[in-house]
C-alpha positions in Angstrom: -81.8 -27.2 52.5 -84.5 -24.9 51.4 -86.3 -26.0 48.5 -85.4 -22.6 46.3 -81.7 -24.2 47.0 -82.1 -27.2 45.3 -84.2 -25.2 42.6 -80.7 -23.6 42.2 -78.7 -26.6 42.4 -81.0 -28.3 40.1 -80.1 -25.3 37.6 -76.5 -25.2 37.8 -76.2 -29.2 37.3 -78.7 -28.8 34.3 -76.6 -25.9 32.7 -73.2 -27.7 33.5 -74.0 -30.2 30.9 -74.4 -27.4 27.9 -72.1 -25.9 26.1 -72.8 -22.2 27.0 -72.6 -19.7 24.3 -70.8 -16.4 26.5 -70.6 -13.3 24.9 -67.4 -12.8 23.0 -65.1 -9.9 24.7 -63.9 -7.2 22.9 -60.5 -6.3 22.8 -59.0 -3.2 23.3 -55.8 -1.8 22.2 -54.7 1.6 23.2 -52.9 3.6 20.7 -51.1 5.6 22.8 -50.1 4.0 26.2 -47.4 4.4 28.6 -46.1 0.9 27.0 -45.8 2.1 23.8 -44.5 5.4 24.3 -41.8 3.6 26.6 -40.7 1.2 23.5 -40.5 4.0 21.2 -38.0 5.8 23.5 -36.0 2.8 24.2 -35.9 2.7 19.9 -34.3 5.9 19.7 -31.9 5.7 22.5 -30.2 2.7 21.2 -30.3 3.7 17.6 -29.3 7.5 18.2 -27.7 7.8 21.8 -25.3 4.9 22.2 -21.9 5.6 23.3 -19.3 3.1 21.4 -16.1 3.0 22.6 -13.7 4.3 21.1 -11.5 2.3 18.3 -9.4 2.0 15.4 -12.5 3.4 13.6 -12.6 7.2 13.3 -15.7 8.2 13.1 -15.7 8.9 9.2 -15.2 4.8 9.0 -11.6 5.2 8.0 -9.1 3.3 10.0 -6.6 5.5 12.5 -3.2 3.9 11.4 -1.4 5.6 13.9 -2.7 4.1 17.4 0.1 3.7 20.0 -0.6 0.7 21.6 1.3 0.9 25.1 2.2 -2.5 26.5 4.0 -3.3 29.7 6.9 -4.4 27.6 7.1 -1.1 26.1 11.0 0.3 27.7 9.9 4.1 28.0 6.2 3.3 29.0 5.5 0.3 30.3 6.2 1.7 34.2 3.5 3.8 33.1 0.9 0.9 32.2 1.4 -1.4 35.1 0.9 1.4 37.7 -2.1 2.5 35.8 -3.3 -1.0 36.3 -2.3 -1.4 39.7 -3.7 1.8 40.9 -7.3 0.2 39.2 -7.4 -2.7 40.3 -6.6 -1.2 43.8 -9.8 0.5 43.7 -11.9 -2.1 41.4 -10.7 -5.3 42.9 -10.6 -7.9 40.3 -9.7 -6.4 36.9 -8.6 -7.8 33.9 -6.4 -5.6 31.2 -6.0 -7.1 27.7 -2.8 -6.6 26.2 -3.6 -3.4 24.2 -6.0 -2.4 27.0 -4.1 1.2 27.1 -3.9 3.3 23.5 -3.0 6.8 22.8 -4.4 8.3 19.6 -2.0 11.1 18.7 -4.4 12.6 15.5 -7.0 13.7 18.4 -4.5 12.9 21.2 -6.6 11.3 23.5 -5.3 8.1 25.9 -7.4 5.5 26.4 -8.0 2.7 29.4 -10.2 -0.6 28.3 -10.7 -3.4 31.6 -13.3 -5.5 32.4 -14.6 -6.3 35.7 -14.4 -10.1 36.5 -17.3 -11.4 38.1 -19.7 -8.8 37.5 -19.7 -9.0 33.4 -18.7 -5.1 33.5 -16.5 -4.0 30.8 -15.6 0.0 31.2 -13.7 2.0 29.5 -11.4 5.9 30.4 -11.1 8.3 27.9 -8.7 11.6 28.6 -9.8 14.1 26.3 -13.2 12.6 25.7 -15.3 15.2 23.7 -17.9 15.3 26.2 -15.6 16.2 29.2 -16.5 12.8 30.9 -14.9 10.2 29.8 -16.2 7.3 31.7 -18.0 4.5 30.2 -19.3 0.9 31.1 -21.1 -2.0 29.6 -23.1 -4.7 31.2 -25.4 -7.1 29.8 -28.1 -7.4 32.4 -26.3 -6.1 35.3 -28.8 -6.3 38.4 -28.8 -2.9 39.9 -28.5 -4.6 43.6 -27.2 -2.7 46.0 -23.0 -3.8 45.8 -23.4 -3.3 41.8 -24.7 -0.1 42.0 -21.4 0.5 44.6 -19.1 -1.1 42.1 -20.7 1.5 39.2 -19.9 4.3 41.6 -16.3 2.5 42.3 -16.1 2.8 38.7 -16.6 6.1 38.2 -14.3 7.3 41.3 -11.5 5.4 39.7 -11.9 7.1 36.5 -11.5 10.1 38.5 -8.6 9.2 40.2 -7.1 7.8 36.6 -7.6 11.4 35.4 -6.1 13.7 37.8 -2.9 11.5 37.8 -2.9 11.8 33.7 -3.3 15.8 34.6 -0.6 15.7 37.7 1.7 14.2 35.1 1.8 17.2 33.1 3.8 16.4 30.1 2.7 12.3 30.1 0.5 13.4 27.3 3.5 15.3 25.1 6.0 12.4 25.6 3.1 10.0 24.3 2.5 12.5 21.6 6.3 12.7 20.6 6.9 8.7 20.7 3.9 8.4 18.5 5.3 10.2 16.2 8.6 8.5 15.9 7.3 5.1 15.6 
C-alpha cells in the first residue's frame, strides 16, 4: 500500500467516527406533472362519466313502479328467459342469473339482462334500447387485463350482440312485453 492510501484510509476511519453535517436536500414538487394531471382526469371520470346500470331509479330519483320482472316461472315468458340464459351462458361459460336478472321497463320500454361472470368477478349488464345505441356494460373490481380476460371482455361483448339481434329477429317480443306490462 502506498503511503497516500493509508493517508486516505487514515481519513475515512477518522471521519467515520463524526457525525457529518450533509447538506440538507431540497425538495421539489412539480405543479403540473403527468401524475397530477392523470389523478385529476381519473376525478372527473368517476364523478361525471360513470355508467350505472340501470334500476328501479329513474333518473329524476323517483322510483319506476311498473318494472316487469320476467322470471322463468312466468307461463307466457319464461321460455323466453331460460333460452336467453342458455344462449349466454353458451357463449360465456359460467354465468349466474339472479332471479330478476331479466326486466322490461314499459315507460321507456327498454329490456334489460343483469349476469355475472363466476370466477372472473365480472358482473355485466344488456340494455335494448339503451340511449347510447350500445347497450353493453360490465364491472370488475380489479380485473387483470391478462390475455383470457381481455377474451372473455370481448366474449362479452359478442354475446351482447348476439342477445340483440335475437330481441330484433323476434319482432313483436318487445310489444307482447309492452302489452303484459300493462295488464299486470
Amino acid at each position: 500500500m502506498t503511503d497516500y492510501t493509508r493517508q486516505i484510509l487514515e481519513e475515512i476511519r477518522k471521519n467515520t467516527k463524526k457525525n457529518i453535517d450533509l447538506p440538507k436536500s431540497e425538495v421539489i414538487v412539480e405543479e403540473d406533472n403527468l401524475n397530477n394531471r392523470f389523478a385529476v382526469l381519473m376525478e372527473e371520470a368517476e364523478k361525471e362519466i360513470k355508467k350505472k346500470p340501470l334500476t328501479e331509479e329513474t333518473e329524476n330519483g323517483q322510483g319506476n313502479d311498473d318494472t316487469f320482472v320476467i322470471r322463468k316461472s312466468d307461463v307466457q315468458f319464461g321460455n323466453t328467459r331460460q333460452t336467453q340464459e342458455d344462449t349466454v351462458r353458451k357463449t360465456l361459460g359460467d354465468v349466474d342469473f339472479k332471479d330478476d336478472a331479466l326486466k322490461y321497463y314499459p315507460k321507456i320500454k327498454d329490456l334489460v339482462l343483469n349476469g355475472e361472470l363466476n370466477g372472473v368477478g365480472v358482473t355485466f349488464q344488456f340494455r335494448y334500447k339503451d340511449p347510447s345505441g350500445d347497450g353493453c356494460y360490465i364491472w370488475a373490481d380489479g380485473l387483470q387485463l391478462t390475455d383470457t380476460n381481455t377474451r372473455i371482455v370481448g366474449k362479452v361483448r359478442d354475446c351482447f350482440l348476439n342477445w340483440k339481434q335475437s330481441l330484433i329477429d323476434d319482432g313483436d317480443l318487445m310489444e307482447k312485453l309492452y302489452q303484459a306490462s300493462q295488464r299486470d
